[in-house]
C-alpha positions in Angstrom: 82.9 118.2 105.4 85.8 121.4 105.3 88.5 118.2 104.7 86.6 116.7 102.4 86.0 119.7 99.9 89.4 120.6 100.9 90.7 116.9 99.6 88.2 117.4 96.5 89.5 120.5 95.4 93.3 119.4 95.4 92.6 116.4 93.6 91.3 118.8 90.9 93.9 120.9 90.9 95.6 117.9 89.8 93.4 117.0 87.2 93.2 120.1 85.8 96.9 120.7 85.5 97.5 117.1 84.2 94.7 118.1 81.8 96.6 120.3 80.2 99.5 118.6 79.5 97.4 116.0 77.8 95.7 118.6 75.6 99.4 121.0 75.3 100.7 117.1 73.6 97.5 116.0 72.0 97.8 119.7 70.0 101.6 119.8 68.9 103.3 121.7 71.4 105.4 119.3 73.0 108.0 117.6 70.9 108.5 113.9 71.2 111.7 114.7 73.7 109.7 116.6 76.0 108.4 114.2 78.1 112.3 113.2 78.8 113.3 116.8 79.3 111.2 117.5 82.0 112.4 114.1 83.5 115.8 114.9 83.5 115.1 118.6 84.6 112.8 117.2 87.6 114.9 114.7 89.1 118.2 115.9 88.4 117.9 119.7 89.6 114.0 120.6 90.6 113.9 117.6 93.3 116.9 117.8 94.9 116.1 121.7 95.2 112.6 121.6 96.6 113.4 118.3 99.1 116.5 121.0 100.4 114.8 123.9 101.2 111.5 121.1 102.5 114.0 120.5 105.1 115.3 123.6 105.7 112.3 125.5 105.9 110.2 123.2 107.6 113.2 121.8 110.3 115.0 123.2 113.2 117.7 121.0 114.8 116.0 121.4 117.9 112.6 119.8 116.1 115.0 117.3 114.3 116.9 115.8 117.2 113.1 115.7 119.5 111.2 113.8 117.2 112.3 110.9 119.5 110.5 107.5 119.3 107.6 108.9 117.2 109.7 108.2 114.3 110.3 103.8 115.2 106.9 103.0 114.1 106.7 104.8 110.5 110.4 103.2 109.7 109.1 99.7 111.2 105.8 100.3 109.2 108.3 101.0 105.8 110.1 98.2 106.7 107.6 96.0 106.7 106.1 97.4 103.7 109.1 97.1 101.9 108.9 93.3 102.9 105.3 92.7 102.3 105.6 93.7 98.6 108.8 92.5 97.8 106.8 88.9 98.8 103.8 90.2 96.7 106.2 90.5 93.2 107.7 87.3 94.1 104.5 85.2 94.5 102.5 86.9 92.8 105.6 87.1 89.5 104.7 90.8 88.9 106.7 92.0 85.8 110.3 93.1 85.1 109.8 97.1 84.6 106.5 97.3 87.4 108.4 95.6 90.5 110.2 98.8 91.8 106.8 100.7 90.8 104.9 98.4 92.2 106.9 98.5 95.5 107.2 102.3 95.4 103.3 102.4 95.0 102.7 100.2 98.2 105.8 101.9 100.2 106.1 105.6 99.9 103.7 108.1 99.7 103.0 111.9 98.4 103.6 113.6 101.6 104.6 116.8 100.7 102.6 117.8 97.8 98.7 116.2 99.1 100.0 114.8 102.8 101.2 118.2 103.9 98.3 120.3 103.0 95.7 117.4 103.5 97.7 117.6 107.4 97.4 121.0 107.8 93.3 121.1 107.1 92.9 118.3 109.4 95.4 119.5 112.5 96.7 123.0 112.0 100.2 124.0 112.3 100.3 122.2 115.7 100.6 118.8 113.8 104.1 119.9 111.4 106.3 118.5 114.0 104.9 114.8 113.8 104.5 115.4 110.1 107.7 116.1 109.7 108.6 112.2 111.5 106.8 110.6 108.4 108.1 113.2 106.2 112.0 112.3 106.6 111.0 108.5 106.6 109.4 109.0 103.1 111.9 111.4 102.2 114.5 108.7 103.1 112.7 105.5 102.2 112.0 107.0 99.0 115.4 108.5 97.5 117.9 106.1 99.8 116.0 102.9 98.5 113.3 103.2 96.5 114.6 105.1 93.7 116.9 102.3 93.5 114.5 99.2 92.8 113.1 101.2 90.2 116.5 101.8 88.4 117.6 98.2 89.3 114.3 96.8 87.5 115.5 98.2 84.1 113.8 95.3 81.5 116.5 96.3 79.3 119.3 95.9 81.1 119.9 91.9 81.1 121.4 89.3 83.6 124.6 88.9 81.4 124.7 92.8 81.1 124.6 93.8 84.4 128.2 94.8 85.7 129.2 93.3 89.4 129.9 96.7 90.8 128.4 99.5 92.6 126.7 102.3 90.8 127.1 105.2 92.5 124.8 107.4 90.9 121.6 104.8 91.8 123.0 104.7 95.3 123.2 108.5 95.9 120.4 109.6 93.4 120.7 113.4 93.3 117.2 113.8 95.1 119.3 111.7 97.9 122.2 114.3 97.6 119.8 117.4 98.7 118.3 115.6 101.6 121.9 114.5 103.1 122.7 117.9 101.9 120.3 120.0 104.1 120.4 117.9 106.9 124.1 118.8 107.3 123.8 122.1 106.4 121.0 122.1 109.1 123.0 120.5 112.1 126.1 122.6 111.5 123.2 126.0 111.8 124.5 127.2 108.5 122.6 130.1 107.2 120.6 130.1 103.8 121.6 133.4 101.5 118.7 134.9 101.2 119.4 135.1 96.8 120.0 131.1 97.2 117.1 130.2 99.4 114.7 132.4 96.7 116.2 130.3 93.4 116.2 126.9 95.3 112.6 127.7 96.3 111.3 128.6 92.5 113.4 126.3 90.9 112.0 123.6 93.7 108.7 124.6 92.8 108.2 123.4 89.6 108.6 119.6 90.9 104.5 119.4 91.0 103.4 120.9 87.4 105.8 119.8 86.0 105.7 116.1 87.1 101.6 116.6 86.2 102.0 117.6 83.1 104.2 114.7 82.3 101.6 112.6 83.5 99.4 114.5 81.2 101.9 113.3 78.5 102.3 110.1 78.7 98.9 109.8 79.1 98.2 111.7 75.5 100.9 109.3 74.1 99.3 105.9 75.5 95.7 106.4 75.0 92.8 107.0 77.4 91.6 103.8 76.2 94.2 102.3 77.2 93.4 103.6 81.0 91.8 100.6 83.0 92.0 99.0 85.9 93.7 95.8 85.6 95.4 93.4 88.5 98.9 94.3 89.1 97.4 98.1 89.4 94.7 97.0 91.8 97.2 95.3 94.4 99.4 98.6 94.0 95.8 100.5 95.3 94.9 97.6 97.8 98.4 98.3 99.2 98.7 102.0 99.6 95.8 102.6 100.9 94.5 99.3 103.0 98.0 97.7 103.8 100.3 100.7 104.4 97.9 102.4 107.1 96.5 98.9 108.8 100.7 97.9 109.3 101.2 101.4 110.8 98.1 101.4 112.9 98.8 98.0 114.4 102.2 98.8 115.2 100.8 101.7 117.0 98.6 99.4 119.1 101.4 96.8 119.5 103.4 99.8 121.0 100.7 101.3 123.2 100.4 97.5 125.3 104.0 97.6 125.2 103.7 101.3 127.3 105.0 103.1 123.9 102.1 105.2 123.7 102.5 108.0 121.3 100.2 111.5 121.7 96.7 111.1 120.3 97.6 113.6 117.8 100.9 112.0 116.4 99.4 108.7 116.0 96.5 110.3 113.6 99.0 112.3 111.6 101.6 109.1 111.2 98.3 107.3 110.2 96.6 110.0 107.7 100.5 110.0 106.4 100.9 106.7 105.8 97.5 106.4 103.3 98.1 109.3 100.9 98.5 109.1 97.3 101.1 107.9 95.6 104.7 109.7 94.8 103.9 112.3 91.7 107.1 111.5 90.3 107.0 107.5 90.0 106.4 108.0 85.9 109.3 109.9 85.8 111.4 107.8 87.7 109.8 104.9 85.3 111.0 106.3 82.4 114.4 107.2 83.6 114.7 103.1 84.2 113.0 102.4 81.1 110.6 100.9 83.1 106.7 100.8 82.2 105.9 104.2 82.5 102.2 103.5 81.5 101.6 101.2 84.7 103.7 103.9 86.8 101.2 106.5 85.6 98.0 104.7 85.5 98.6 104.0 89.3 99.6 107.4 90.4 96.5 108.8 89.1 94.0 106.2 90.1 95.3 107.1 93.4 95.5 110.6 93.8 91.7 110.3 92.5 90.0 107.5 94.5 91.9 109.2 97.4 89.0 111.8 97.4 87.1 108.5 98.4 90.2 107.4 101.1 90.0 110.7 103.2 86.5 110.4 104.7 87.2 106.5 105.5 90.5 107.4 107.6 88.1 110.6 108.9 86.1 108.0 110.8 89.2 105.2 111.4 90.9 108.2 112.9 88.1 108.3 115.4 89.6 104.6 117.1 93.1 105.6 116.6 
């Protein structure tokens, strides 16, 4: 019942902060550039700044280089994912500007702004370590590979258009940058000065209301009416939180007979990991690929809020795992 209130009362947070940049745009204060602002300002500087000092304050390289084979099965379970709804927008002929969403919402997950403290009032501080394994999957899955469907799936950009070369700045999005970043400034034992470490962390900070109040936004600028349920948004849903955790669970099971058999512990946190909510930023990242950021939003709320639903179902599934 404590994780369930606890899971209730984030999800409002949520709402309530996404509230008011509905109602902050539905009065006047936010010019019509806004919502691109805080785009720019969130993926550009803000991420790359909070997913450093994620690392750095949650990482040791002792804790980095033990994480051992707990860390195969989320990567095969991403993997897999990855495949799965790549073959879901292919058969299914999802459209251009939702494909990358779509496989962004099925993929990766919000780990560090509902998975960590959704962990932490399940498990205690005794689960960060194996949080941490999914963590640097997502965090890799997400900025190495993900980010770049979504900018490849740009419905403006046509076949004739498209230059036969790499892009470097899709390859190595700057949310990329800080990871590589910290993990190098983490295996060489480099110290953080303290007056860096305090800006990173504020400026890092204001990845979550800022990214909800965009939401809030482009919600304000599309329409609540608009807001529905429709079938490329339920088979994002059906895939976060029914596909993602059932591939990650079997694997776990496929190991175990194979004598793979991961701590009770780490196999419930992978699991709990693998069904949050998904990423806060995907409208962002939408309309940075002038992709359709109404789709991008409309799924990233529906499941931060049915996930209130999600977290007693995987309360009981966990008892099996």
């Amino acid at each position: 019942m404590t994780v369930f209130l606890t899971s209730v009362q984030s999800v409002l947070v949520i709402v309530l902060i996404t509230a008011l940049g509905y109602i902050l745009r539905k009065t006047g204060w936010f010019a019509d550039s806004f919502g691109g602002n805080i785009a720019s300002l969130i993926t550009k500087i803000a991420l790359p700044a909070s997913i450093f000092m994620g690392v750095m304050n949650n990482l040791t390289r002792s804790s980095l280089l033990s994480l051992g084979k707990g860390i195969i099965f989320p990567a095969l379970a991403v993997v897999i994912g990855y495949l799965i709804a790549y073959l879901t927008v292919k058969v299914l002929k999802i459209k251009k500007g939702r494909r990358g969403i779509f496989i962004n919402a099925v993929v990766n997950a919000n780990t560090i702004f509902i998975g960590m403290p959704l962990n932490n009032a399940l498990f205690g501080e005794k689960a960060m370590s194996y949080f941490l394994i999914y963590y640097i999957i997502n965090t890799v899955s997400t900025w190495a590979f993900g980010v770049y469907l979504i900018s490849n799936d740009d419905p403006t950009v046509t076949n004739e258009k498209k230059e036969h070369k790499i892009n470097w700045k899709k390859l190595l999005p700057m949310p990329l940058v800080g990871f590589i970043v910290a993990l190098i400034w983490l295996l060489l034992d480099l110290p953080v000065p303290t007056f860096m470490g305090q800006t990173l962390s504020y400026v890092g900070a204001l990845v979550t209301p800022l990214s909800l109040i965009y939401i809030g936004i482009v919600l304000c600028d599309a329409g609540l009416g608009n807001f529905k349920f429709e079938r490329d948004s339920i088979l994002a849903l059906v895939g976060r939180f029914i596909l993602s955790p059932l591939v990650l669970i079997l694997l776990l099971k496929a190991g175990a007979s194979f004598g793979i058999d991961l701590p009770t512990l780490m196999r419930q946190t992978l699991v709990v990991q693998s069904a949050t909510p998904m990423l806060a930023v995907l409208p962002i990242l939408a309309k940075e690929a002038h992709g359709d950021v109404k789709y991008a939003t409309d799924v990233v709320v529906m499941s931060t809020v049915l996930f209130v639903v999600v977290v007693p179902i995987l309360m009981a599934i966990l008892q099996f795992i």
